[in-house]
N, C-alpha and C positions, 0 to 999 in steps of 0.2 A: 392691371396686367393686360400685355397685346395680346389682342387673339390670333393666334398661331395662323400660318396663310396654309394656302390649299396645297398640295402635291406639284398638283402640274402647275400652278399659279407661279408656285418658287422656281420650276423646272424652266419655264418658259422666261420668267426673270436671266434665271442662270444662261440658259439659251443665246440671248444676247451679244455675251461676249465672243466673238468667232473663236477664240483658242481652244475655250469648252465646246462650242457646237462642237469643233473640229476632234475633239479627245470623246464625246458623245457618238459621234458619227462612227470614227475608228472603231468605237468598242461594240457599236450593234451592227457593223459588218461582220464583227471577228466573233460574235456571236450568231449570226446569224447562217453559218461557217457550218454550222454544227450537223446541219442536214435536215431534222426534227421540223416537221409543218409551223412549227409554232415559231422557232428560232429565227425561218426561213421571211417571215412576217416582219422581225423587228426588225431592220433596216429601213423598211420601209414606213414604219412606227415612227420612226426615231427621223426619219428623213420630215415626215410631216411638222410632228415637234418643232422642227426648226424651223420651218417654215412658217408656222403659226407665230413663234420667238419674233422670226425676223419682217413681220407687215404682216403676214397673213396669204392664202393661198391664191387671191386676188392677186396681191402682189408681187408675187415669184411667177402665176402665170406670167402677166405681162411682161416679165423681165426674161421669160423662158419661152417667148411667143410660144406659148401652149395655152389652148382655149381652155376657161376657168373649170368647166365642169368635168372636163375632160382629164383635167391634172388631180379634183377631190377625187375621182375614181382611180385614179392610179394610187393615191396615197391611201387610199382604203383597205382596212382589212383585208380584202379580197382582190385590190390590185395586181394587173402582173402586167407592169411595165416592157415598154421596149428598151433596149439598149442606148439608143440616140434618146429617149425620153431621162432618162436617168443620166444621162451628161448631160444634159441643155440644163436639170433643177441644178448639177451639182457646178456649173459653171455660173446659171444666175445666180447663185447664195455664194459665189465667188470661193467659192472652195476649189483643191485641185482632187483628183483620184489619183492613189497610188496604188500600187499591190508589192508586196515584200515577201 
């Protein structure tokens, strides 16, 4: 019998595909909607995720000219990104922003 993979192992698998980041990404904004400190965090949860998926945060820095250390602290728990920060990650992972 295979041993079952890890959580985020599979997640970060699943990650991969941009259709899913892009249905992942949607759902922890519209979640993150909600107001609640906690809510307000997973976007940016969820932003790392993908980033981790897609090369690593090494490599969305340079694709986001954002210096590396300076982009794990934004993706951190305790992050609070700027406005222009959060478009340069969501333009390098080649995704677009909408709001409906």
């Amino acid at each position: 019998m295979a041993r079952s993979k890890k959580y985020q192992d599979f997640l970060l698998e699943q990650l991969q595909d941009h259709d899913f980041a892009v249905a992942y990404l949607n759902e922890a904004l519209n979640e993150s909607l909600k107001g609640d400190a906690e809510s307000q965090q997973l976007f940016l949860m969820a932003l790392r995720n993908v980033a981790d998926a897609q090369g690593g945060i090494s490599v969305l820095a340079k694709k986001a000219h954002l210096g590396r250390e300076s982009l794990y602290k934004t993706l951190s728990g305790t992050g609070n990104p700027k406005w222009h920060t959060l478009v340069s990650l969501v333009i390098a992972l080649g995704l677009n922003l909408r709001l409906t």
